[in-house]
ZATI-611797 format. One record per residue: residue number from 1; x, y, z of N, C-alpha, C in turn. Coordinates in steps of 0.001 Angstrom, whole numbers, m for minus. Layout:
BEGIN
+-----+---------+---------+---------+---------+----------+---------+---------+---------+---------+
! num !  n.east ! n.north !    n.up ! ca.east ! ca.north !   ca.up !  c.east ! c.north !    c.up !
+-----+---------+---------+---------+---------+----------+---------+---------+---------+---------+
! NUM !       X !       Y !       Z !       X !        Y !       Z !       X !       Y !       Z !
...
+-----+---------+---------+---------+---------+----------+---------+---------+---------+---------+
//
This chain:
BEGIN
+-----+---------+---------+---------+---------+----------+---------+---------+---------+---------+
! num !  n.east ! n.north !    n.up ! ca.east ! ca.north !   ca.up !  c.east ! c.north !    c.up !
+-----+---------+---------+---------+---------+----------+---------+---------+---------+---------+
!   1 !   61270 !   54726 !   20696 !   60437 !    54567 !   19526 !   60851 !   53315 !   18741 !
!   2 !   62230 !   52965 !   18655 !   62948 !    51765 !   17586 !   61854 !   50420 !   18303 !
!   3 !   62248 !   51143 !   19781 !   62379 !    49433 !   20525 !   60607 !   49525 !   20743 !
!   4 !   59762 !   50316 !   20573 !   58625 !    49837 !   20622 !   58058 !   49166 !   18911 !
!   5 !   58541 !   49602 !   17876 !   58514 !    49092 !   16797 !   59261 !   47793 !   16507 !
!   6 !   60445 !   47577 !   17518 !   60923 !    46287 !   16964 !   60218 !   45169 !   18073 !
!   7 !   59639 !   45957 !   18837 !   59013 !    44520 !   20077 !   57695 !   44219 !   19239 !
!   8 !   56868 !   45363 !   18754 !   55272 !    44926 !   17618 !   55852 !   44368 !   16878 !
!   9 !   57053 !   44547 !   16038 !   57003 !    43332 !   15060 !   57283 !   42146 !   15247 !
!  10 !   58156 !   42127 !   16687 !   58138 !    40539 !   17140 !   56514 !   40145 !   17547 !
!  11 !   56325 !   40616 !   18115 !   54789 !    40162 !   18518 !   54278 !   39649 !   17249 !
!  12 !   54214 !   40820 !   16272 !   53369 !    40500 !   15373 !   53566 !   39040 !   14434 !
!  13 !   55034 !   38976 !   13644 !   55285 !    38069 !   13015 !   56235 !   36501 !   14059 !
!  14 !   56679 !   37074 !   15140 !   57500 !    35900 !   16152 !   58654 !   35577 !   15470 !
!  15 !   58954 !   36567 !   14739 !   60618 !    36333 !   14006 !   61531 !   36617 !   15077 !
!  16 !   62527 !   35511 !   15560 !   63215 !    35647 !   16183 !   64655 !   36533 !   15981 !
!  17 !   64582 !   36873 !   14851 !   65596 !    37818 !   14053 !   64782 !   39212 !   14892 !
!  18 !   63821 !   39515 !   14949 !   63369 !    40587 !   15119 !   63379 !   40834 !   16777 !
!  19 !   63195 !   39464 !   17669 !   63178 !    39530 !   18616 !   64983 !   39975 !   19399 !
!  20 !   65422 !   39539 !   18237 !   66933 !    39368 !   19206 !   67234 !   40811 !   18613 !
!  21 !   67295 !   42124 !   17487 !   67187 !    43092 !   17651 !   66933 !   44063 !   18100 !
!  22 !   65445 !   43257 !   19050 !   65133 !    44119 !   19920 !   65559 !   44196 !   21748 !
!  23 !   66121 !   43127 !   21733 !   67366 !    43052 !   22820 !   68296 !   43681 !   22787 !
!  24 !   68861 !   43680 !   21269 !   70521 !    44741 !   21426 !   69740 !   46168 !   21386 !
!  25 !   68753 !   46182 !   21113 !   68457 !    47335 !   20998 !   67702 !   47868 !   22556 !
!  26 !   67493 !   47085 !   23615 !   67762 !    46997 !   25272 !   68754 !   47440 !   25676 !
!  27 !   69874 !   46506 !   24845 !   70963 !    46914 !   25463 !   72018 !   47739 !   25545 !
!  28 !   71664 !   48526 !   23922 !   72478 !    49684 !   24068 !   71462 !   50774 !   24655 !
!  29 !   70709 !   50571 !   24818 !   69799 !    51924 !   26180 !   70346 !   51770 !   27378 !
!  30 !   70533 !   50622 !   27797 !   71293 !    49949 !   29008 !   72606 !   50997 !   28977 !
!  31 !   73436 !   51056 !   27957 !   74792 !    50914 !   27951 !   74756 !   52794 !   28101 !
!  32 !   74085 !   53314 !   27342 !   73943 !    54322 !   27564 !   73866 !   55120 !   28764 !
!  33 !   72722 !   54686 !   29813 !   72456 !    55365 !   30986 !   73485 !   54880 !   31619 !
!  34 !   74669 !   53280 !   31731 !   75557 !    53256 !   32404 !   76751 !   54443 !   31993 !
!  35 !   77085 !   55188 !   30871 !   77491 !    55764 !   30707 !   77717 !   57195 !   31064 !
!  36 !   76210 !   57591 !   31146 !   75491 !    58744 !   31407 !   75821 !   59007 !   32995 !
!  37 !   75477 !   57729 !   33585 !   75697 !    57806 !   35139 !   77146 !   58065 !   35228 !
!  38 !   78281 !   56884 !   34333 !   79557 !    57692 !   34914 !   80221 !   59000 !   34938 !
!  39 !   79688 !   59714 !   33494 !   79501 !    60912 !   32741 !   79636 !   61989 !   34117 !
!  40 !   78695 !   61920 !   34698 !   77804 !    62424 !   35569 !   78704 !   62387 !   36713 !
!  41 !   79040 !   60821 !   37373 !   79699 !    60763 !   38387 !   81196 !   61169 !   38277 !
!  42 !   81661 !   61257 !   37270 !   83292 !    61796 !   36763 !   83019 !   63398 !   36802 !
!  43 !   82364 !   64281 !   36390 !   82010 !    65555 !   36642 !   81921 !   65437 !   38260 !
!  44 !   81321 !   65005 !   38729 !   81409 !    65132 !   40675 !   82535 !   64955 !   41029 !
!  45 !   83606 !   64110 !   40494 !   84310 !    63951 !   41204 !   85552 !   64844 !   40876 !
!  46 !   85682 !   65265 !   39448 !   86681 !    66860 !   39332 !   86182 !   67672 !   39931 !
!  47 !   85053 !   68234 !   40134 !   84211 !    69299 !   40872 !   84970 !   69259 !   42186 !
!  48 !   84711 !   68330 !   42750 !   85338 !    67879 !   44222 !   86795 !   67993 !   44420 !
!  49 !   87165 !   67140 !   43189 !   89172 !    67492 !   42947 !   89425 !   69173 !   43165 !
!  50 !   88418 !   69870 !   42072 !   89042 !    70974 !   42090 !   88790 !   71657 !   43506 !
!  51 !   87637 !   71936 !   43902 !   87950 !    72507 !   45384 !   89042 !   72094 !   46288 !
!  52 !   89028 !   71162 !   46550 !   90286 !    70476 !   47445 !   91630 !   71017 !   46466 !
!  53 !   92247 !   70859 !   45381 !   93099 !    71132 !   44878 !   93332 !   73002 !   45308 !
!  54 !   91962 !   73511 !   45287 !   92057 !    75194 !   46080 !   92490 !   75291 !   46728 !
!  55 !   91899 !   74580 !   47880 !   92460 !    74473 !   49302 !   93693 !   74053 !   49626 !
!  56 !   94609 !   72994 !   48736 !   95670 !    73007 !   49351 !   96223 !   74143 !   48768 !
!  57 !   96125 !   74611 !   47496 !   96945 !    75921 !   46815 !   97176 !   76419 !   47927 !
!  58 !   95646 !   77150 !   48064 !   95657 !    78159 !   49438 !   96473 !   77905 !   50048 !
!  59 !   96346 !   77120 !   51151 !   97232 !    76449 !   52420 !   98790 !   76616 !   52115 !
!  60 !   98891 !   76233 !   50684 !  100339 !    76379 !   49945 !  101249 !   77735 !   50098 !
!  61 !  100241 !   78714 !   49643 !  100398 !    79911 !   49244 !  100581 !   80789 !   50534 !
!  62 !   99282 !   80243 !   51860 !   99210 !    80809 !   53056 !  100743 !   80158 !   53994 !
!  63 !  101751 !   79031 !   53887 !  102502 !    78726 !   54120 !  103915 !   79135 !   53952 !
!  64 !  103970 !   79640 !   52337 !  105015 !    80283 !   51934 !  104704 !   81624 !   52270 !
!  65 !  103999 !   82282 !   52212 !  103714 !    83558 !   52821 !  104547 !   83817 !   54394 !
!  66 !  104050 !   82822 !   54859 !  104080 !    83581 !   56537 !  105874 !   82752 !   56630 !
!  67 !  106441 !   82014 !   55961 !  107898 !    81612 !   55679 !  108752 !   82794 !   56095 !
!  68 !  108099 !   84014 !   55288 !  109131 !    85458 !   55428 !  109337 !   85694 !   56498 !
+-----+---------+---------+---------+---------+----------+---------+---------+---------+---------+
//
């Protein structure tokens, strides 16, 4: 909504003050979804840690077990 109001008012008046607001205002949408994506990809990759971290428990647990 910002960035469709700050691109009409560049259109409208060609204030370059208005135009270059509406770039940072690109670019923190930008900065966001790069965020969002790592957000996202850091949750996959504990998800993943933690199973494997099971599995060696297990393996751990199934090792000292059969020790006796």
């Amino acid at each position: 909504m910002i960035k469709k109001i700050a691109w009409d008012a560049f259109k409208n008046t060609g204030d370059i003050n208005t135009f270059l607001e509406y770039k940072q205002i690109e670019n923190i949408e930008e900065n966001i979804k790069k965020i969002n994506q790592l957000s996202s990809e850091e949750e996959n990759i504990k998800k993943i840690n933690g199973v494997t971290n099971v599995k060696e428990n297990s393996k751990e647990m199934n090792d000292l077990s059969n020790k006796d």
